[in-house]
C-alpha positions as CSV (number, residue, x, y, z in Angstrom):
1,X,70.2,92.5,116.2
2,X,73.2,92.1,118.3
3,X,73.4,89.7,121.0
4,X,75.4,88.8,123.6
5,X,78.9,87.2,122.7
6,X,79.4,83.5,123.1
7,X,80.6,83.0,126.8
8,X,78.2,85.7,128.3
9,X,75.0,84.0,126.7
10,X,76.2,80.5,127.9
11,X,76.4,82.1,130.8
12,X,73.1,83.8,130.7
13,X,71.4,80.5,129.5
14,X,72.8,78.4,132.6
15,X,71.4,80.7,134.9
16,X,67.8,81.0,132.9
17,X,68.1,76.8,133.1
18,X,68.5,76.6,136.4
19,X,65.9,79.6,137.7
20,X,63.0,77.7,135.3
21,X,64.7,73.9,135.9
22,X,65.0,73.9,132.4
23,X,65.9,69.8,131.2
24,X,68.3,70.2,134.1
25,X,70.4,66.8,133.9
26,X,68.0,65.8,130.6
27,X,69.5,64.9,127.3
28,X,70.6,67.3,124.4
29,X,67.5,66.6,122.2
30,X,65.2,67.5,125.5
31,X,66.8,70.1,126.4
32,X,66.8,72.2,123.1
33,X,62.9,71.1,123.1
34,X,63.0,72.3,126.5
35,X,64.4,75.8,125.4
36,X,62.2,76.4,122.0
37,X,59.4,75.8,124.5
38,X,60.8,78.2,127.0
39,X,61.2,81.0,124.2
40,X,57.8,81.2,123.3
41,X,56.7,82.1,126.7
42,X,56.7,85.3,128.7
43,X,59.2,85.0,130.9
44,X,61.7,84.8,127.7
45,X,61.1,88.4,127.0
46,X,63.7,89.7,129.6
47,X,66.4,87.6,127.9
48,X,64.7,88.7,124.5
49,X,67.5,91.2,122.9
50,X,70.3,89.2,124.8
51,X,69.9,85.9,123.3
52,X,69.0,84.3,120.5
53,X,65.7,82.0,120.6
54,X,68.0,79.4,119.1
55,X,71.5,79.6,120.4
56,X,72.6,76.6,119.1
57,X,72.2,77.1,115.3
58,X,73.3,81.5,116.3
59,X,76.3,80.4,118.0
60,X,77.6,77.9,115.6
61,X,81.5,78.5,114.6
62,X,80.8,79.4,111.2
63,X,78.0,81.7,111.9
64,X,80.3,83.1,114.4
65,X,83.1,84.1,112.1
66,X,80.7,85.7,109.7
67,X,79.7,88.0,112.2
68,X,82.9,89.1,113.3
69,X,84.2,89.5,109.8
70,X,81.0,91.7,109.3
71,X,81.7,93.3,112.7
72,X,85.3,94.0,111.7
73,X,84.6,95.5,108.5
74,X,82.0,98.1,109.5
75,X,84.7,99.6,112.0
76,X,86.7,99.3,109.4
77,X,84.9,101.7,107.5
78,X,84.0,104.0,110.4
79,X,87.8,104.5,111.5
80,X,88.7,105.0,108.1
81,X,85.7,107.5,107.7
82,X,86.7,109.5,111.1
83,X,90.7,109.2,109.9
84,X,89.2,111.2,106.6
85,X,87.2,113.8,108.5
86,X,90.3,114.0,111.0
87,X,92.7,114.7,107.7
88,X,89.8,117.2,106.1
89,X,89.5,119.0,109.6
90,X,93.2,119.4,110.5
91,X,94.0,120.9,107.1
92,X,92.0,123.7,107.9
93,X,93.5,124.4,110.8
94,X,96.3,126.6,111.6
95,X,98.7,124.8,114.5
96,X,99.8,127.4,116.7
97,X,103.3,126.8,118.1
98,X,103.5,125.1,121.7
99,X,105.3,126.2,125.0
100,X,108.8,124.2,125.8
101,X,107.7,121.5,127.9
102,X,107.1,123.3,131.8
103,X,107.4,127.0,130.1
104,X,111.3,126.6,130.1
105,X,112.7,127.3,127.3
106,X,116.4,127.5,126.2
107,X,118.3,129.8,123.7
108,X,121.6,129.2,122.0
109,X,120.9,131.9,119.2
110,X,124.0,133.7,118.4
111,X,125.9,131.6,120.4
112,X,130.2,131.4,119.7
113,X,130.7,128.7,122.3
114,X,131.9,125.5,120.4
115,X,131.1,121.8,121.9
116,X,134.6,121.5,123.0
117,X,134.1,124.8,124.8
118,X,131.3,123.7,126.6
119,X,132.0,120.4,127.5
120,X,135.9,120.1,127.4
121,X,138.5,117.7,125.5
122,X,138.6,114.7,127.6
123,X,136.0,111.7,127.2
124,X,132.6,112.1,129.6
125,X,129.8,110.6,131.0
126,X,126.0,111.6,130.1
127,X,125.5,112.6,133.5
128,X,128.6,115.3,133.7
129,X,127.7,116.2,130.3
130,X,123.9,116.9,131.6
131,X,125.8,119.3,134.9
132,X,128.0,121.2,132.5
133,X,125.1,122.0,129.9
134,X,123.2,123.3,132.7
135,X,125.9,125.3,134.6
136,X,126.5,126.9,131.0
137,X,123.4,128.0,130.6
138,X,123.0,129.3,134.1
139,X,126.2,131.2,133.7
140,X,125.2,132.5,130.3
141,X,122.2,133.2,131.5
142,X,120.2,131.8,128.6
143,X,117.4,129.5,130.1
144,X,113.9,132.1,130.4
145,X,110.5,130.7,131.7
């Protein structure tokens, strides 16, 4: 049974201490008393699958690690089970080939033009580089949608 994690269940617990005055301002040893009495009563039931009936020994650091380490290998396992059904599925599958990004699409196929034809001798910017690419494939007429 899972419960809820450490800081929600202190939480949780203040608020059921305060609601049944629960060894409010008491010491450590009365208050645990307090709570093992509390758990055994009806109104515990609400707060049954939420908290443990002894948070002190659930809670403990050790305790606490365990149960991550548990809870870290069982998802794990289940990513590494969906990454295998992922691999099985997508070798099945044919991949069709995708759109240019927007529909536009470009076509140098057949193309003479060098780079020094298209762009010119002398040393450039990206941005004029970007304007002359386009205005040669505007001219050329080789941009389709």
């Amino acid at each position: 049974m899972t419960f809820l994690s450490f800081p929600k269940a202190i939480k949780l617990i203040q608020k059921i201490g305060k609601k049944y005055n629960l060894g409010y301002g008491a010491s450590e040893a009365a208050i645990k008393a307090e709570w093992i009495k509390f758990t055994k009563t009806k109104n515990f039931e609400a707060y049954k699958k939420m908290i443990p009936k002894r948070p002190d020994i659930y809670y403990k650091k050790e305790n606490v690690l365990k149960k991550l380490k548990e809870i870290k290998k069982s998802v794990i396992k289940k990513n590494m089970a969906k990454k295998l059904d992922v691999k099985r599925k997508t070798k099945n599958v044919k991949r069709k080939t995708k759109k240019a990004f927007g529909g536009y699409s470009i076509n140098f196929k057949n193309r003479k033009e060098t780079i020094e034809q298209v762009f010119g001798k002398a040393d450039i910017p990206p941005s004029l580089m970007t304007k002359k690419l386009w205005n040669f494939i505007k001219a050329k007429g080789l941009g389709h949608k």
